[in-house]
C-alpha positions in Angstrom: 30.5 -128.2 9.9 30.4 -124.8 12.0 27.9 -123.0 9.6 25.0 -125.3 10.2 23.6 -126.6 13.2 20.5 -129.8 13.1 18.8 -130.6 16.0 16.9 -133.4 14.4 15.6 -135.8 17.0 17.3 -139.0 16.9 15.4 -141.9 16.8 16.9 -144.8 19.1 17.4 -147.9 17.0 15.3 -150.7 19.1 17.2 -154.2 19.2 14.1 -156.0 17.7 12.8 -154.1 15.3 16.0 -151.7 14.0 17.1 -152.9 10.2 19.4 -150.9 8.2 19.8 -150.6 4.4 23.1 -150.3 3.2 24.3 -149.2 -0.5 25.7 -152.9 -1.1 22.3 -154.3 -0.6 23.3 -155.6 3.0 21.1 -155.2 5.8 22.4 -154.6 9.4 20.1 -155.3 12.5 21.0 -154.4 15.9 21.7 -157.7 17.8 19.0 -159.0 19.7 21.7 -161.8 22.0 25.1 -160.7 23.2 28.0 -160.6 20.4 30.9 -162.1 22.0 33.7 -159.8 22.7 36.3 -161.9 20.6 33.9 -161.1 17.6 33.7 -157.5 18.4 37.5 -157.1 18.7 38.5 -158.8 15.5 36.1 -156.3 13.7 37.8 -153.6 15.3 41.0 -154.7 14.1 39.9 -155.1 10.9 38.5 -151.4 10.6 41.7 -150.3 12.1 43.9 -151.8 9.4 41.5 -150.5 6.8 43.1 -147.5 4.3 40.5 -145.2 5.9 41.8 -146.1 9.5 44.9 -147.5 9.2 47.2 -143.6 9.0 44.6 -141.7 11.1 46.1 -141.7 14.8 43.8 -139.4 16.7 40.4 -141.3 14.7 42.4 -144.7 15.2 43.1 -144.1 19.1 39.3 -142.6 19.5 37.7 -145.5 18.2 39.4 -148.0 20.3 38.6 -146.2 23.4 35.1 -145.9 22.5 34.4 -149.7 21.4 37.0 -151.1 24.6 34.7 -148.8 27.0 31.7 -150.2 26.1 32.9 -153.8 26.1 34.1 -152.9 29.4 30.7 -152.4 30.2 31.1 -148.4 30.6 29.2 -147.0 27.7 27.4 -144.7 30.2 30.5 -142.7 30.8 31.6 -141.9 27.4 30.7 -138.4 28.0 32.7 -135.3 26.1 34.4 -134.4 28.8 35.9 -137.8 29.3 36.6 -138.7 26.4 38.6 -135.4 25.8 40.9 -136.2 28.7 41.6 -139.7 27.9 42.0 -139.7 24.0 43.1 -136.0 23.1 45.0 -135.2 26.3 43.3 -132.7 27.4 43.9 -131.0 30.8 41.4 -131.4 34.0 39.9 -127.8 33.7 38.7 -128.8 29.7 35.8 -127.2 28.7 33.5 -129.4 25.8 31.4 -126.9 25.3 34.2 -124.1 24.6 36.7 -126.8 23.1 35.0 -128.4 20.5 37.5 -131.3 19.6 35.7 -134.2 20.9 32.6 -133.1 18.7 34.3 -132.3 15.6 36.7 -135.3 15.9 33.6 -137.7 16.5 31.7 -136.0 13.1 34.9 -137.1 11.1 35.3 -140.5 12.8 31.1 -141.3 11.4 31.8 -140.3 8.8 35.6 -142.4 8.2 33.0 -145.7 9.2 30.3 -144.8 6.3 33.9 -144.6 3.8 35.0 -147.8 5.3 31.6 -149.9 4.8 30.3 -148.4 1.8 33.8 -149.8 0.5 36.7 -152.2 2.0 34.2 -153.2 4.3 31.0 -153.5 2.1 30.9 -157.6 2.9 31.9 -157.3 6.4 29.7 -159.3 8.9 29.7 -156.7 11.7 29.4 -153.0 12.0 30.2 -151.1 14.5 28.2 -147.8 14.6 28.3 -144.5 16.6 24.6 -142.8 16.3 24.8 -139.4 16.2 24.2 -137.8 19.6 26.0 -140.2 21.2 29.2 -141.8 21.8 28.3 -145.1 22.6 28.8 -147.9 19.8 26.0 -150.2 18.4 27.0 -153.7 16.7 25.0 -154.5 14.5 24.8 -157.9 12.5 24.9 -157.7 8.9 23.3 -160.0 6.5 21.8 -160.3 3.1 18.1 -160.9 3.4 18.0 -162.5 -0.4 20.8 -165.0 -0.4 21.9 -165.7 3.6 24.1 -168.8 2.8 25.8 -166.7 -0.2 28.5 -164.0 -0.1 26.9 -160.7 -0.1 27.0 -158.5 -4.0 29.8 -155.7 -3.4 28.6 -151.9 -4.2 27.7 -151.0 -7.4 30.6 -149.2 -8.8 29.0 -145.3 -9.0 32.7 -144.1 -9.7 32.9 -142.6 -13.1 37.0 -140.7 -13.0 39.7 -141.8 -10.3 42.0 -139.6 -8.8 45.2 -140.3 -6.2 46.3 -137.7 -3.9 49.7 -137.6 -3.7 51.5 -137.0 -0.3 52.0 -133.2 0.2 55.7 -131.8 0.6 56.9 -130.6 3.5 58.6 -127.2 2.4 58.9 -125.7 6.2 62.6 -126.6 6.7 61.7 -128.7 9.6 61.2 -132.7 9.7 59.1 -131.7 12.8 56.8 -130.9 10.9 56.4 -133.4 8.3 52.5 -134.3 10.5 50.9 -131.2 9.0 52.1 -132.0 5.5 50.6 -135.2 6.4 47.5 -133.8 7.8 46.7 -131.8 4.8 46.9 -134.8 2.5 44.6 -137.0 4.6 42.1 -134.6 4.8 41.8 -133.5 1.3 41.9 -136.9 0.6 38.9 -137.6 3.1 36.8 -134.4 1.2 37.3 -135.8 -2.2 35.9 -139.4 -1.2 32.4 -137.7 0.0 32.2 -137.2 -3.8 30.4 -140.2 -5.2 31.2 -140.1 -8.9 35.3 -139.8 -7.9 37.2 -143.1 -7.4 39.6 -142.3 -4.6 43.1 -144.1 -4.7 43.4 -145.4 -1.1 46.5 -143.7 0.9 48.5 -146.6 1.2 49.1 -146.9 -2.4 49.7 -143.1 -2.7 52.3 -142.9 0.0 54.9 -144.9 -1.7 55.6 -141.7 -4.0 56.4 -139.7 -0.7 59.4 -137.6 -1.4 60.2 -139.4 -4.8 59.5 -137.2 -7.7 58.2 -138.5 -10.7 56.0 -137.9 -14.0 52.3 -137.5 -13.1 52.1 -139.7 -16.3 53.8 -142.3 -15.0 52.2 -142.3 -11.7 48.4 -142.5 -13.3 49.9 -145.5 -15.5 51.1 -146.9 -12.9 47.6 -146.5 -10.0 45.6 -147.1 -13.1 44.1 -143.0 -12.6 43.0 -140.3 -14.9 43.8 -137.2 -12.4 46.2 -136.6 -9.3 46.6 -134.0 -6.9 49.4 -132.8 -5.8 50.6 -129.8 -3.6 52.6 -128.9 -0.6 52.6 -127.1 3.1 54.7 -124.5 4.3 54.5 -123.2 8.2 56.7 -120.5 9.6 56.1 -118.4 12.8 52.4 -119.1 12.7 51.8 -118.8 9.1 50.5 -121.6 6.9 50.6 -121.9 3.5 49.3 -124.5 1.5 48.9 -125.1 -2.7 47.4 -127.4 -4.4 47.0 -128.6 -7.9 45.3 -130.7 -10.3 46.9 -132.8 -12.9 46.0 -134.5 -15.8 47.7 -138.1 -15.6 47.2 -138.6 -18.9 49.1 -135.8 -20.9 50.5 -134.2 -17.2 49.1 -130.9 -17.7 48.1 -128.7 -14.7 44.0 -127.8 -14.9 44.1 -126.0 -11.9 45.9 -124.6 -9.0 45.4 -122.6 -5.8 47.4 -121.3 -2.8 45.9 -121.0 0.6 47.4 -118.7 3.2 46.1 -119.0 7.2 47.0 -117.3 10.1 47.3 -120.4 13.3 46.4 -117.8 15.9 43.1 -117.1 13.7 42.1 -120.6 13.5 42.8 -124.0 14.9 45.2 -126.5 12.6 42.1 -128.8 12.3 40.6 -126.4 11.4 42.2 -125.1 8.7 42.9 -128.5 7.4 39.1 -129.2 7.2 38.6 -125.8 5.7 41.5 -126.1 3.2 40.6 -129.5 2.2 37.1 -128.7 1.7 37.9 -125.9 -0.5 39.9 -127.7 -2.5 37.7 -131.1 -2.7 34.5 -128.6 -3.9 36.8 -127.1 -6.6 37.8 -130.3 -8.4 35.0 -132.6 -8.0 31.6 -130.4 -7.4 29.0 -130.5 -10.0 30.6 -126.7 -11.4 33.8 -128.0 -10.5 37.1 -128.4 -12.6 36.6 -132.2 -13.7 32.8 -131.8 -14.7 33.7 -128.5 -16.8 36.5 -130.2 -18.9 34.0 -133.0 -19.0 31.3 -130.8 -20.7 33.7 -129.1 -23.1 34.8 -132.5 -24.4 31.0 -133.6 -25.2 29.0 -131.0 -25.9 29.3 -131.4 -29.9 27.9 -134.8 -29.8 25.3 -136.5 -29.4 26.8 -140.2 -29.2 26.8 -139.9 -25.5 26.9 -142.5 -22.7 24.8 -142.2 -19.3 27.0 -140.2 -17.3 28.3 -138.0 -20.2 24.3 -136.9 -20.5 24.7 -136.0 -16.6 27.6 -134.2 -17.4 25.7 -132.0 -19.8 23.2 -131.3 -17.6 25.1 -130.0 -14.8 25.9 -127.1 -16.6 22.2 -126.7 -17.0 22.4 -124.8 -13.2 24.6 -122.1 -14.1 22.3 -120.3 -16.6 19.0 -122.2 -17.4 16.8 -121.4 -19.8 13.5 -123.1 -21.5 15.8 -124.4 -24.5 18.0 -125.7 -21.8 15.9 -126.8 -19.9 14.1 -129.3 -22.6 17.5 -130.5 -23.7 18.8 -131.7 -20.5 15.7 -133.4 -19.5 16.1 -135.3 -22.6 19.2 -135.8 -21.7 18.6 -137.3 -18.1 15.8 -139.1 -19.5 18.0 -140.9 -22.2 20.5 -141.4 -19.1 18.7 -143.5 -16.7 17.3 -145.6 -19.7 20.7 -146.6 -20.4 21.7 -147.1 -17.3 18.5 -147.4 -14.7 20.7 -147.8 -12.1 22.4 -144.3 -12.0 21.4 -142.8 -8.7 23.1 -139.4 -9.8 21.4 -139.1 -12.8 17.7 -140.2 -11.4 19.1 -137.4 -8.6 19.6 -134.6 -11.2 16.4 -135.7 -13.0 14.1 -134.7 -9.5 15.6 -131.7 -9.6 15.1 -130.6 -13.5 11.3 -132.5 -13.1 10.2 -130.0 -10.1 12.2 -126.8 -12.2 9.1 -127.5 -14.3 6.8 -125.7 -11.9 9.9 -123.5 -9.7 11.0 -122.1 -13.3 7.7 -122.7 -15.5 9.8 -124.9 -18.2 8.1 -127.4 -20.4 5.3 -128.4 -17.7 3.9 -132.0 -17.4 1.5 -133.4 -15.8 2.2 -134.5 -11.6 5.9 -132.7 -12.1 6.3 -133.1 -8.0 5.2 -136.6 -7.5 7.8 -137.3 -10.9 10.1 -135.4 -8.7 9.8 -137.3 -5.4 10.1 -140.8 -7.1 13.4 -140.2 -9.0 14.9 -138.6 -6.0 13.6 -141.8 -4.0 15.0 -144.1 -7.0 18.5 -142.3 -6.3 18.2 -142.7 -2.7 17.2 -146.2 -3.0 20.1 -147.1 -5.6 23.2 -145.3 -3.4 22.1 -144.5 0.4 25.7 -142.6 0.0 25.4 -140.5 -2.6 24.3 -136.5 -1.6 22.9 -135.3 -4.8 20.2 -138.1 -4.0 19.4 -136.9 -0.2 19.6 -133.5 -1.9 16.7 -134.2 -4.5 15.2 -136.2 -1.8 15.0 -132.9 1.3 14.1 -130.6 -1.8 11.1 -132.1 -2.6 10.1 -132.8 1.1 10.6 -129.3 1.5 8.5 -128.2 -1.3 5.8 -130.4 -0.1 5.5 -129.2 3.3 7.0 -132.5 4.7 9.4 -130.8 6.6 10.2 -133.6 9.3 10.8 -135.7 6.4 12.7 -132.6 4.7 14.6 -131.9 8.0 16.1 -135.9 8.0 17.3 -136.3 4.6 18.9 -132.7 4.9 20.5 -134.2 8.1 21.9 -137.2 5.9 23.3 -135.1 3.4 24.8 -132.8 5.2 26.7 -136.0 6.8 27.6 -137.8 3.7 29.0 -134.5 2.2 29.0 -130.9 4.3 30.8 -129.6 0.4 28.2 -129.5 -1.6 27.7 -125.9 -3.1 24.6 -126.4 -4.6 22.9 -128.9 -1.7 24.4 -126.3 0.9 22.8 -123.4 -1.4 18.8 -125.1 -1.7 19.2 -125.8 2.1 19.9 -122.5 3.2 17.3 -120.6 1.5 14.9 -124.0 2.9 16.5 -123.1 6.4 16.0 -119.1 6.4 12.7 -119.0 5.5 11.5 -122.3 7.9 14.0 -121.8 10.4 15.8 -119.2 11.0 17.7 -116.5 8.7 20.7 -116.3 10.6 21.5 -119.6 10.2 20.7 -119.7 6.4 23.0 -117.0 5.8 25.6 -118.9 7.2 25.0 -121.7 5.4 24.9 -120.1 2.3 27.6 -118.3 3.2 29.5 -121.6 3.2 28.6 -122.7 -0.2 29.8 -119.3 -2.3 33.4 -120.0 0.1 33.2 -123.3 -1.6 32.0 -122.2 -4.7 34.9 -119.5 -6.0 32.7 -118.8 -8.9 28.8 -119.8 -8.0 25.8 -119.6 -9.9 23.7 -116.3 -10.1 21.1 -118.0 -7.9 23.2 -118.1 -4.8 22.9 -114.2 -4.3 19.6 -114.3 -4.1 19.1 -115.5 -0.1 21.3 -112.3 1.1 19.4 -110.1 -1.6 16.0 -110.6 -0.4 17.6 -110.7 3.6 18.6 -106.7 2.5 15.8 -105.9 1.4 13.8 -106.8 3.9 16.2 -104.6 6.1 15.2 -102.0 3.7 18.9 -101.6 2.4 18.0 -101.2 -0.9 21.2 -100.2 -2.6 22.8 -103.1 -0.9 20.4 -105.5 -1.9 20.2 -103.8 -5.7 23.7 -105.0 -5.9 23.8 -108.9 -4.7 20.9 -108.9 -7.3 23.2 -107.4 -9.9 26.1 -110.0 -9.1 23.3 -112.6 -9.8 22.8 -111.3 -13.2 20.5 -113.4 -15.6 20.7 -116.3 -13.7 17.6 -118.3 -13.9 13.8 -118.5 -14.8 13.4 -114.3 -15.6 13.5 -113.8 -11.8 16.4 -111.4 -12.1 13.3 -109.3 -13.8 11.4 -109.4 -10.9 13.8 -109.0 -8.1 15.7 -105.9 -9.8 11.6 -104.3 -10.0 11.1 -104.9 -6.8 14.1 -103.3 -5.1 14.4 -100.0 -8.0 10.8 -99.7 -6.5 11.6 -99.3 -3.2 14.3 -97.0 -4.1 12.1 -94.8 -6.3 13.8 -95.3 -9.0 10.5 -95.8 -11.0 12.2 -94.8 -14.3 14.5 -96.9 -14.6 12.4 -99.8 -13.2 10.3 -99.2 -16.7 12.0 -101.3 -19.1 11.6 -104.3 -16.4 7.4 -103.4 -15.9 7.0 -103.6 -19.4 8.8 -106.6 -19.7 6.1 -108.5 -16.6 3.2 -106.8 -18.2 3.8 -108.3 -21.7 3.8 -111.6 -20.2 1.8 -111.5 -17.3 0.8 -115.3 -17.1 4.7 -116.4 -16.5 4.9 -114.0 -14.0 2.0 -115.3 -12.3 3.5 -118.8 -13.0 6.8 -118.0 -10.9 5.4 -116.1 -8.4 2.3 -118.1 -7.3 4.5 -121.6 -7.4 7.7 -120.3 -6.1 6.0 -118.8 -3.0 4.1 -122.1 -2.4 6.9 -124.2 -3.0 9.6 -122.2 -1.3 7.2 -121.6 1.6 8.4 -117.7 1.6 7.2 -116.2 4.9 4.3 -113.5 4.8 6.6 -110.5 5.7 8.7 -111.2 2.4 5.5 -111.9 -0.4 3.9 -108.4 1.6 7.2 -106.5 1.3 7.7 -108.2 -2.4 4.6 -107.0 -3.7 4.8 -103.4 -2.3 8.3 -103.1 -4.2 6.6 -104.2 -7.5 3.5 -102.3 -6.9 6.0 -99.1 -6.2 7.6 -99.6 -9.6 4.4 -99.6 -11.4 3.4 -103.3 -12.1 -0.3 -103.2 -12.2 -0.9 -106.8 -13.1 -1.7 -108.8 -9.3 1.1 -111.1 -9.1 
């Protein structure tokens, strides 16, 4: 992902001591004696067969070359450069560090190994792994520390709807070009399968429906799924065009549908299929997305609800939340993760809405944090794979001042799923006020691309970077796109900025408004700097604003 750069510092995995905890309950260890080569090789050929593997060429061809090197015993040499030349036929003058293929293509091969273990190959006795920061393959050994002499328990199944993507038309006139139809599909198919709560039909079952028509009804009867996604590529002179929609397999009506047009000599075609893709994955599946929204509309009036349908619920909580809201939906995730205690995205959701106790001053308990940090380490613990438990789990680092521990699980999640609006959103207000703004920005940038229509909150990060630049007007208005989206800050921010501006006037209605409830105010301001960390030039320039429109209370 271009928009955000980690330079977390590895940790090398040492052959005696490294153990791994997988989702399935396995346990890998780097081998401490030689694995023979024959062993190696058939667990290659085994990921290469895989659905994730199996119609991916460039990741199929990469992965070879990177395990055959280092059983030839030339894992030293699988540098960029080489790698470029031998697997993407590149020429001798290719630059890695201008040409970013080998990079991006090595991101989406770790990744394609965390799909293929967490699922076909949950049981598998071997795993081949590339660490980050390197291109040189570990085996590692997998075993099951409770039963050794037993098979291994697959995955918990943490799919709640199932979706097939359907192989995209080719509409450019030229069977030449049938490989970026092709393309499209596997990508978007590769976005949508970072999203834990979506059962993803694999490709080879899919394919069989290439270029033969039929009812979405039918098709869902007949791969057993309750949505599909269908949608089709058109190129011409260097033009792309790509649509995509969402179907309901069971009465075949279309819930959404969007056209993408892209300009080749503006962008890379990888690149556009990962940006496409993402796009597209975000808008069905994220937790504002098209699937949770029907979701919510179908249950709201009841109260005879299941575990994930209280998750549901709450996800709409974000958008808008109030104190009313706020005490439902912690009802609601409470009630969820008695029903089901082993939910990791409702124990997730359920960190978040215990730490908006003290970041929006709902409906305080005692030890809200420490709650916090032991559902979003429940949901870790239940799915290593799931995001919206590594995003719980880097908030609350973060909030604590933990920030090595903050910068690792942001480094996970950002792996397991770089289309996550509202993980992309927390980390980049975490990242400009840590880090660095620039790369904040960008980040949050990312998230309102993904995010067509994004919660108030998300305007906040470029609000406050204007206003420190002292363009006022400009920062008057990103706060006026947030609207009233959370906690009464809308209240403060708008004071702030009509302060600066002089408008005292018609800042008056909002200083009345602090004053008449001075102790909330205090409340949001006194935990939200501690627990966002908010650098010392922002709280000075904050206060100035509000003391220019007239607050007198010290907040």
């Amino acid at each position: 992902m271009k928009d955000v750069v980690w330079d977390p510092r590895e940790t090398r995995r040492e052959s005696q001591s490294t153990i791994n905890r997988h989702g399935s309950g396995i346990v890998s260890t780097t081998a401490t004696a030689p694995i023979s080569r024959g062993v190696v090789e058939q667990q290659l050929d085994r990921i290469l067969a895989s659905s994730q593997f199996a119609g991916t060429t460039r990741l199929n061809r990469f992965l070879r070359y990177l395990v055959e090197q280092s059983l030839a015993g030339n894992a030293a040499e699988l540098k960029g450069y080489a790698i470029g030349v031998d697997v993407f036929d590149r020429p001798e003058d290719f630059d890695p560090a201008i040409d970013t293929i080998v990079r991006v293509q090595a991101g989406k091969l770790r990744m394609r190994l965390d799909l293929y273990y967490a699922q076909e190959g949950v049981d598998d006795p071997l795993r081949i792994v590339i660490p980050k920061g390197s291109y040189s393959p570990h085996f590692e050994v997998a075993f099951d520390p409770e039963a050794a002499d037993e098979a291994a328990p697959g995955e918990a199944d943490t799919a709640r709807y199932s979706i097939a993507v359907l192989p995209f038309d080719n509409l450019s006139g030229d069977p030449a070009q049938e490989f970026i139809a092709d393309g499209f599909t596997e990508e978007i198919l590769n976005a949508l399968a970072r999203f834990r709560e979506l059962k993803v039909i694999s490709r080879h079952s899919t394919f069989r429906y290439k270029d033969r028509p039929a009812d979405p009804r039918d098709i869902g009867n007949d791969l057993g799924v309750r949505y599909i996604v269908e949608g089709s590529v058109r190129r011409w002179e260097d033009q792309v065009r790509v649509t995509a929609q969402l179907i309901d397999a069971e009465t075949g009506a279309h819930l959404s549908s969007e056209v993408f047009d892209r300009t080749l000599s503006a962008q890379g075609l990888f690149e556009i299929e990962e940006e496409v893709a993402a796009r597209i994955a975000a808008e069905i599946a994220e937790p504002h997305g098209v699937i949770h929204r029907l979701g919510t509309r179908r249950r709201a009036g009841t109260e005879a609800l299941d575990a994930y349908e209280c998750r549901l619920l709450a996800s709409e909580y974000w958008r808008k939340p109030t104190e009313e809201t706020h005490a439902r939906v912690r009802d609601l995730l409470e009630r969820a993760v008695a029903i089901d205690p082993d939910y990791a995205g409702a124990w997730a959701m359920l960190s978040i809405v215990y730490g908006d106790e003290l970041r929006g001053g709902y409906n305080l308990r005692p030890d809200p944090l420490n709650r916090a940090l032991a559902a979003a380490q429940r949901a870790v613990e239940l799915d290593p794979l799931d995001v919206a438990g590594h995003h719980a789990l880097f908030l609350m680092h973060y909030h604590l001042g933990e920030f090595g521990r903050f910068r690792a699980a942001a480094d996970t999640a950002l792996r397991l799923n770089p289309n996550y609006p509202d993980m992309l959103a927390d980390l980049a207000v975490c990242t400009a006020f840590t880090r660095d703004w620039g790369e904040g920005l960008r980040i949050m940038k990312r998230a309102m691309r993904l995010s067509p229509n994004p919660p108030g909150w998300y305007y906040w990060l470029p609000a406050w970077r204007l206003y420190l630049d002292d363009r006022h007007e400009e920062a008057l208005t990103q706060v006026h796109l947030g609207g009233k989206s959370a906690w009464g800050f809308e209240i403060l921010f708008e004071a702030m900025v009509l302060g600066q501006l002089g408008r005292v006037k018609e800042a008056r209605p909002l200083v009345e408004a602090i004053e008449a409830d001075p102790d909330r105010f205090k409340h949001l301001v006194s935990h939200n700097f501690r627990l966002w960390h908010a650098p010392d030039e922002l709280k000075t320039k904050i206060r100035e604003g509000w003391r220019k429109a007239g607050v007198v209370t010290e907040l």
